[in-house]
C-alpha positions as MATLAB code, in Angstrom:
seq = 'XXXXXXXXXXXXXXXXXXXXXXXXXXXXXXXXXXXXXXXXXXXXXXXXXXXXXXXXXXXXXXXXXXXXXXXXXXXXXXXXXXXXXXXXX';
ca = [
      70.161  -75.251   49.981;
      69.179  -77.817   47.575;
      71.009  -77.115   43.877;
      68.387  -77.136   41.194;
      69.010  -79.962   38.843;
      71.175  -77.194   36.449;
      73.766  -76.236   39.370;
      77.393  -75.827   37.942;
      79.287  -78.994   39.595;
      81.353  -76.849   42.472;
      77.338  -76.765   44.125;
      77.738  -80.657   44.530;
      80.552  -79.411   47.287;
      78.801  -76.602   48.922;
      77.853  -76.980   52.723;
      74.236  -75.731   52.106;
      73.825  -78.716   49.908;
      70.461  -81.050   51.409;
      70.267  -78.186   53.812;
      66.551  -75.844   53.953;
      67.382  -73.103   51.409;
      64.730  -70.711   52.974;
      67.599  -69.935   55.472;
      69.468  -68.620   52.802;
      66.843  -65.916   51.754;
      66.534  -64.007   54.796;
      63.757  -61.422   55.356;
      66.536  -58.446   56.059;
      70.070  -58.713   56.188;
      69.849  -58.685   59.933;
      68.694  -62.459   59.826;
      71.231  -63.277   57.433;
      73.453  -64.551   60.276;
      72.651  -68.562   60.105;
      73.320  -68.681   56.535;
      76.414  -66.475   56.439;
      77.526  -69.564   59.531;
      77.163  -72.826   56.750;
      78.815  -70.334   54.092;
      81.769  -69.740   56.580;
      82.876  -73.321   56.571;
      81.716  -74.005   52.786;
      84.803  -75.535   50.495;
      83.554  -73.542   47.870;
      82.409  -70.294   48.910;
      84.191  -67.994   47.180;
      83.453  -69.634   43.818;
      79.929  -69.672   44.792;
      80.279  -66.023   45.818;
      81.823  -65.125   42.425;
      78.966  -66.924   40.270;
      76.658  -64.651   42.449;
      78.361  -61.724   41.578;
      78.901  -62.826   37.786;
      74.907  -64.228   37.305;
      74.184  -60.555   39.303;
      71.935  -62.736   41.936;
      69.629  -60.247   43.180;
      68.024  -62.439   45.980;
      69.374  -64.914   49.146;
      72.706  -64.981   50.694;
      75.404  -66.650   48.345;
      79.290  -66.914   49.496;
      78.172  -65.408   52.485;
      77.326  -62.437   51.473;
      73.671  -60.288   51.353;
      72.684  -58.828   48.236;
      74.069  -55.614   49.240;
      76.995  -56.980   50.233;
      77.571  -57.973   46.964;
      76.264  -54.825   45.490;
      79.229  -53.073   47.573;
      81.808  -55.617   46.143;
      80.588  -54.782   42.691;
      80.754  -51.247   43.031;
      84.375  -51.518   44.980;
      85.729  -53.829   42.126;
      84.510  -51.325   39.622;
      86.452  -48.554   41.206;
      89.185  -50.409   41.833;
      89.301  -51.346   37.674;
      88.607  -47.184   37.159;
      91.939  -46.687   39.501;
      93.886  -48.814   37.554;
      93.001  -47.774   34.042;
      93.809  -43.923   35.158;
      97.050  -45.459   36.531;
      97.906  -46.910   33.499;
      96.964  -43.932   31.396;
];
């Protein structure tokens, strides 16, 4: 995946970088398995995981996860923030 000309400096790291990004926006999450391979051995996969999650990418496979992988991260961090704060209270 080429990083457009704007991409925060940890994409200059990433192992997608020069590589065909249309591998990285699979048709279903079923064909999601050759880009979730480069993200695997990426340096910087979970940062790139967490600016998907924090810019709320809707589309592609980023830190080697789906969008609805991420979507389920999201809603498991929330939860585990909800946990805490009735902990705490």
């Amino acid at each position: 995946m080429t990083p457009p000309t704007n991409a925060p400096a940890w994409a200059a790291s990433a192992a997608c970088k020069g590589l065909d990004s249309t591998i990285f926006y699979p048709a279903t999450d079923e064909e999601a398995d050759a880009a979730k391979e480069v993200c695997g051995v990426c340096p910087v996969q979970e940062t790139c995981l967490e600016h998907a999650i924090e810019h709320r990418e809707h589309n592609g496979v980023w830190g080697g996860a789906t969008e609805r992988e991420r979507q389920r991260i999201i809603r498991r961090r929330r939860r585990q923030r909800s946990l805490a704060r009735a902990a705490a209270s």
